[in-house]
N, C-alpha and C positions, 0 to 999 in steps of 0.2 A: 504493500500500500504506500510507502513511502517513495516508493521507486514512481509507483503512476500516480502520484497525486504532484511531486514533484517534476514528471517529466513534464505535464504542459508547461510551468511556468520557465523550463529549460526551453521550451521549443517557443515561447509567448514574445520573445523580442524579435522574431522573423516571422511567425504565423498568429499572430497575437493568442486571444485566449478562450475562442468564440465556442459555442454549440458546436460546430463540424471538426475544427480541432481537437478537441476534449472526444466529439465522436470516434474523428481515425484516433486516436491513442489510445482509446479504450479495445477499439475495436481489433487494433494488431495485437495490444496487451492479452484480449482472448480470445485470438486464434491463437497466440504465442503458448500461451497455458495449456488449449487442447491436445500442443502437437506435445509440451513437456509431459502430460499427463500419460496419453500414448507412449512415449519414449521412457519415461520414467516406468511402466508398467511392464517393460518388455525387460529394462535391467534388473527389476526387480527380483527376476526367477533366477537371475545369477546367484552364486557363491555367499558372495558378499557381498549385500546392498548397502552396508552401513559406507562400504567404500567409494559406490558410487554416490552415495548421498552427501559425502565428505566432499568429495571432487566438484558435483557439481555445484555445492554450496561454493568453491573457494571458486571455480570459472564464473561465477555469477558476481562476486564480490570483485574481483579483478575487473571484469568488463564495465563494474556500473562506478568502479574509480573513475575510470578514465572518461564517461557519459559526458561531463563539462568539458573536457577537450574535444571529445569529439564533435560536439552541436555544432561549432561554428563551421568548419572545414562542411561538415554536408549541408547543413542550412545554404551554404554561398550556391553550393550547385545549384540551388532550386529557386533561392533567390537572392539577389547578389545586395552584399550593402549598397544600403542609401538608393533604391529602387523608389521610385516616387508609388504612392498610392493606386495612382490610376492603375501602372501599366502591373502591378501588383495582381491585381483584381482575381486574374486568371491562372493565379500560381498557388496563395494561399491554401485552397482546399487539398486536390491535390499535390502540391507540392509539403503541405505538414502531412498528408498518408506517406507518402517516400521519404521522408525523411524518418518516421516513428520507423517505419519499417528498416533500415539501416541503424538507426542508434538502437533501439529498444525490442526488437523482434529477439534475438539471440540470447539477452540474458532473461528474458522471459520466457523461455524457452526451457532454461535451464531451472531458474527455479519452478515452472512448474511440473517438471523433474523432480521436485522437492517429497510430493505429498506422496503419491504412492508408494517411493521407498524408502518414506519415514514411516508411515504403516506396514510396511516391510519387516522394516528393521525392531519397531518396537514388537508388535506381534512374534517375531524371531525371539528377541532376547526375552521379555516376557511371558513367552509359550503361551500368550493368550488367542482368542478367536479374533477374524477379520473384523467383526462389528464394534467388539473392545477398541482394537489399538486404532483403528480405523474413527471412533468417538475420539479417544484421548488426544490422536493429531492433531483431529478439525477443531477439536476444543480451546488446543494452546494456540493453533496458528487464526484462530478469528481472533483471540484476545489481543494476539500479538498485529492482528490487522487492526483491532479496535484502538491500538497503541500508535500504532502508525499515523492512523488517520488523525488523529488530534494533537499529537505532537508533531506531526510534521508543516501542520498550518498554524499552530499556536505558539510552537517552542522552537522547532528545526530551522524552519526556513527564516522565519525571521530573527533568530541570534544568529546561527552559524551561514546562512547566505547557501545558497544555492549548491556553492562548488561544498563548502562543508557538509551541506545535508546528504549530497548524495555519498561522500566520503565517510561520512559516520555508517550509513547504510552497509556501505562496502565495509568497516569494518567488521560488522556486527554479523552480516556474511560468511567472511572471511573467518572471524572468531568460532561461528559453529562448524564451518566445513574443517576448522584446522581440531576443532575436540573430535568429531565424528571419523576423521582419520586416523587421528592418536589412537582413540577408542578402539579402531582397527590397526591399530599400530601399521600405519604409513606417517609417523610423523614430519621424515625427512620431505615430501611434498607438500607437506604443510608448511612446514618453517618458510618456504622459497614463496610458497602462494601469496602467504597472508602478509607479505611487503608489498604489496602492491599498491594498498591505501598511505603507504609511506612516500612512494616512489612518486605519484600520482601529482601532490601539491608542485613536486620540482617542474613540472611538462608545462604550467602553464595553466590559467584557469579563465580567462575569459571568456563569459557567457552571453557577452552581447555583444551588437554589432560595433562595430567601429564606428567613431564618429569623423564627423566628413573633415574635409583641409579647413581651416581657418575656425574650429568649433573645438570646445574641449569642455569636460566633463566636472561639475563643482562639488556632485556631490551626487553619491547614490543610494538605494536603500533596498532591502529586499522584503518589504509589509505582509501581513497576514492577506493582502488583497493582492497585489502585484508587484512587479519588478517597476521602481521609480529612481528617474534620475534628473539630475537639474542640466541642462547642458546652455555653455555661453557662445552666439557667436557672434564674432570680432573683426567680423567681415565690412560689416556696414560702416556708415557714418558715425554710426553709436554702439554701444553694445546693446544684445537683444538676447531675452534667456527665456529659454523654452522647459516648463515641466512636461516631461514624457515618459507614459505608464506602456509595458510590456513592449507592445511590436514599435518600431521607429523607423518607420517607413519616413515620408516629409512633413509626417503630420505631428501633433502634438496635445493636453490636455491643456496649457493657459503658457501667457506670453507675460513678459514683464520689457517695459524699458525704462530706464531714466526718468522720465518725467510723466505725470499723472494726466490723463486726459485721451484722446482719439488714437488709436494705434494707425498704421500707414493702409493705404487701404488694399484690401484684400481679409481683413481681421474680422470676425463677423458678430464680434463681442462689442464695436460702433454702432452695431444698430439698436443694442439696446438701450443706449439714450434715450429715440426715439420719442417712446411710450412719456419721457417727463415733458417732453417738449409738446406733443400733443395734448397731455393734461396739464398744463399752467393753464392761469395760474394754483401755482398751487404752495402753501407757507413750509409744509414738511412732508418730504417724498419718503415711504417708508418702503425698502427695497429686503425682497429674501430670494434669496439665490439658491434653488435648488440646485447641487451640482456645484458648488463655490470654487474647486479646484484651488489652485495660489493665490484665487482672488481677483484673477483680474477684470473681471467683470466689476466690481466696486475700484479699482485703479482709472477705469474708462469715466464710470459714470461722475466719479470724485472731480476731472479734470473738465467733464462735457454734460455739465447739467442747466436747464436756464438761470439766470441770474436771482436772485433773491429766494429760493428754495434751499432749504435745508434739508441734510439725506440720512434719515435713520437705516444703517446697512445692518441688516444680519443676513447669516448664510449655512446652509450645509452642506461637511463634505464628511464621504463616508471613511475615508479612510487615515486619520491621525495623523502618518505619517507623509501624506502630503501636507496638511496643514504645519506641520515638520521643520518642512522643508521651505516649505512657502516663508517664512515666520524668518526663517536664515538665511536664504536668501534672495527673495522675491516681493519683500516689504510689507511683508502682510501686517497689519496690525496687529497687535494684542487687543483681547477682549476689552471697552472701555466703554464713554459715551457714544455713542453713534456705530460701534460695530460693535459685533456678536458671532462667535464663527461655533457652531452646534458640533463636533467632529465626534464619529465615532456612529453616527445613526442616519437611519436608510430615509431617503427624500419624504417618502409617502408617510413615514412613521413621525417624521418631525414635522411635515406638515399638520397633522393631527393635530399635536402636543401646540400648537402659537397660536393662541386667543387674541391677537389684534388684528385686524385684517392690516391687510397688504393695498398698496395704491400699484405695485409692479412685484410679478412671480416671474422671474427669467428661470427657466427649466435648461439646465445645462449637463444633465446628466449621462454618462455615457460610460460603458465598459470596454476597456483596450480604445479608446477614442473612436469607434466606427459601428459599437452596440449600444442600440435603445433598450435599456432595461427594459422589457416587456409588461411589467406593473407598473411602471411608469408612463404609458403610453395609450392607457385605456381612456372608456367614456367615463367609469366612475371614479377615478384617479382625477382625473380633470376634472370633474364636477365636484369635487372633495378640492381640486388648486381654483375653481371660483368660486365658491365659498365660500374662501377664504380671503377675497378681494374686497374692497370695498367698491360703494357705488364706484363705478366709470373706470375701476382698475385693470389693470393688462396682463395678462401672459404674454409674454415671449418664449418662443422655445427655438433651440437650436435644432435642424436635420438636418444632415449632410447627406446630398444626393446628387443625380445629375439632369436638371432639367425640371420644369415646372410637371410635368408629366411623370414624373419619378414615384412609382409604385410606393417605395417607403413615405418620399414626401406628402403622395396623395392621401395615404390613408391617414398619418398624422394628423395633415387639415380635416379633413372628413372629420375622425374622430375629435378634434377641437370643436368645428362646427356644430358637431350633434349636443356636445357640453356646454355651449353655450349660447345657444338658442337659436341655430340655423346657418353661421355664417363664422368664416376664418379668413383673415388677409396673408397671404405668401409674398412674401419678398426675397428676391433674388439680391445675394452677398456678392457685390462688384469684384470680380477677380478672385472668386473662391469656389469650393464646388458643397456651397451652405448656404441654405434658406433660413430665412428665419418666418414663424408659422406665429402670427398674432391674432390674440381675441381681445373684446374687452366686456367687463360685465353691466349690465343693464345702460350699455352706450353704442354709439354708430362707430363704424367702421372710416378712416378717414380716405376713403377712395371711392372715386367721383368720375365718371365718364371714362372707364377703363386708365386710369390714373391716380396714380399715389401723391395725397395730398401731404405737404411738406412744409410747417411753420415758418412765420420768415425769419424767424430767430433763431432757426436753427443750423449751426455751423457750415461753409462752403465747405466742398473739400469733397472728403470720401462720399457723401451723401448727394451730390450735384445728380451723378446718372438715377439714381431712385427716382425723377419726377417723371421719366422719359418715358414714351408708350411699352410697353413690356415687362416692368419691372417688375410689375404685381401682380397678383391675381385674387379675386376674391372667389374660394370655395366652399360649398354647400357640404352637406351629410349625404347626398349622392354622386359627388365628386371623387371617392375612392373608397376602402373598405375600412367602415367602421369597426375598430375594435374594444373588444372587453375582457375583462377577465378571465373567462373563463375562453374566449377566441382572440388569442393574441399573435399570433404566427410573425412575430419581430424577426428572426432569422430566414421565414421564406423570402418574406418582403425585403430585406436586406441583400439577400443572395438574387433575387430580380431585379433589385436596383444595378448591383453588378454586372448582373448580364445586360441590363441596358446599356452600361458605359461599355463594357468590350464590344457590343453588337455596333455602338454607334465608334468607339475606339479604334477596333479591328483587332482579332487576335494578336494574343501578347507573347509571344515564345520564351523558355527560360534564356 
């Protein structure tokens, strides 16, 4: 269990950490187990199975040493660092099944080799019946999966990092295959095996991609949720620093620069301005950021809000150790007057828990940057975030798709539209491939003769192409596929969004 619960987040910086990757790793994991089980069945009638059960403990602990050296070296085959998103698209599925199947097929293989000639061995040595020693296995090895499982997301991965978790694994391996051969007096192949978890740390450990020329790394972390790093780059006029969770393709979770206010355009965290400039006046904007990320969503609105409003910010993010990070290097505040950062609880559960209404809900939430929590995305989730608005307040939400016609984007709006009473405005993010999907509660839509109406106060600049015929759209609850709870299908729809950009893209070859 420690082996596959950590192997997605080994494969999570090249194929991120979606429904289909989590599917092929499971999915080699147990065809790997049937063929160990069959093979382990067949040495079992030998001689000595305590010997093979020795051996293929220590080949197992050896192969899954070396697991963090090997990712990179085959991740590049299938997709090479610093691959932009788009041309991605077409590799990710397939390319995480080939890859699981080269790191992880073989020492799966081997331990599931494990079971039938530990039932072997113990029924041997204990002269008990097959249903006895065959209980006694499966007893200690679920407890020891039950071990697995919560120390490797609670204690493993997030003290000792990645390359340690799997090297604790490999000792632990190693340490039974090397009793199980002593036991059989083979010591001398033990002694030789079980360096292998020694040997291992010297080769090299990096598990993530390399970052590009002119970028370099400030700071990383390996959370109970994913692989986070801070990265600066030094390219520009100014410096710009990117938080990025698992995969790191071009994209990212929140941007930080120097100075508080509109980021350059293409940024799609500008348009949530917006919504204050459309509601002035108004004496105090109370903003909650589902999704908070490093914050920069309150870094934009701090620098681009109308004149004489004041901004109560709070926000959640689920995961600590971005707020972490954000906090050290990305200027996040501390909790004080005017901000409130909730860390550690899930958007829809802290929505609940805030008894003031909200004048703006920007929904920024996202897993591996390119998955819509699926609870996140329904009609009663949204009707739980207006709610919570007061008269004439806005949702913003971010989707990143490709085209007004974008099966994820459509059903989004749809599903907005049906949450609040009929109608959702889409705004196309100038030089990005991210809409943002606006409602408001008990107020009009500001689009008028297939045009996006635009304060005159509010900022030239990134916002100029917004008035232009196309930018908008206003959609209905029969404009895509309303989702709920109980029918949320976020990964089909995401996986047709994709095939929309390759079909309009063109095949993308590794």
């Amino acid at each position: 269990m420690v082996v596959e619960l950590a192997a997605v987040r080994l494969l999570a910086p090249w194929f991120g950490a979606s429904q289909s990757v989590w599917t092929n790793v499971i999915g080699v994991i147990l065809l790997a187990l049937a063929l160990g089980y069959l093979i382990g069945a067949r040495l079992s009638e030998r001689r000595e199975p305590l010997v093979a059960l020795g051996v293929a403990l220590l080949c197992a602990g050896a192969l899954t040493a070396v697991l963090p050296i090997a990712v990179r070296p085959v991740a590049r085959i299938f997709l090479p660092d610093q691959l932009a998103l788009d041309a991605a698209i077409s590799l990710v599925v397939w390319g995480s099944l080939a890859a699981s199947m080269l790191l992880f097929l073989v020492p799966a293989v081997l331990l599931g080799m494990v079971a039938p000639l530990a039932v072997e061995s113990v029924q041997r040595v204990r002269g008990a019946g097959a249903g006895d020693a065959g209980g006694r296995v499966l007893a200690f090895s679920t407890l020891g999966s039950l071990a697995g499982v919560f120390g490797t997301t609670h204690w493993l991965v997030p003290t000792l990092g990645l390359s340690g978790t799997f090297l604790a694994a490999s000792a632990t391996l190693c340490a039974a295959g090397a009793a199980g051969t002593l036991l059989a007096r083979r010591g001398r192949a033990a002694a030789l095996l079980i360096a292998a978890p020694l040997i291992a740390p010297a080769l090299g450990e990096r598990t993530t991609p390399a970052a590009p020329e002119g970028w370099r790394e400030l700071a990383s972390v390996e959370s109970p949720y994913q692989s986070v790093r801070v990265m600066e780059d030094a390219t520009g006029p100014s410096p710009m620093r990117h938080l990025q969770v698992n995969e790191a393709f071009d994209s990212f979770q929140s941007v930080w620069q120097p100075e508080v206010g509109l980021l350059p355009e293409g940024y799609y965290y500008n348009l949530f301005a917006l919504p204050l400039y459309w509601s002035a006046p108004l004496a105090r904007a109370r903003v909650f950021v589902l999704g908070l990320g490093a914050g920069t969503t309150w870094r934009v609105l701090e620098g681009a809000h109308p004149a004489g409003i004041e901004l109560d910010l709070s926000g959640v993010e689920l995961d600590p150790e971005v707020v972490r990070l954000a906090r050290d290097h990305m200027e996040l505040p501390d909790d004080g007057p005017g901000h409130r950062v909730l860390a550690g609880f899930d958007a829809r559960v802290a929505l609940r828990a805030r008894t003031t209404p909200a004048d703006l809900v920007v929904l920024d939430c996202y897993a591996n940057q390119v998955e819509i929590p699926a609870h996140l995305a329904t009609v009663e989730f949204l009707e739980e975030v207006r709610a919570a608005l007061s008269p004439g307040g806005w949702l913003a939400t971010n989707v990143g798709g490709f085209g007004f016609e974008d099966p994820l984007v459509r059903a989004i709006a749809a599903t907005t539209a049906e949450a609040f009473g009929g109608q959702a405005l889409v705004v196309r993010v100038p030089a990005a491939r991210n809409y943002i999907v606006f409602a408001r509660n008990e107020a009009e839509l500001p689009f008028r003769d297939g045009l996006l109406r635009l304060p005159s106060d509010v900022p030239s600049g990134v916002f100029d192409g917004l008035a232009l015929p196309g930018a908008a759209e206003v959609v209905t609850p029969a404009g895509g596929r309303v989702l709920h709870d109980d029918d949320a299908p976020l990964e089909v729809l995401q996986e047709a969004s994709f095939e929309r950009a390759r079909s309009s893209l063109g095949e993308v070859g590794p």
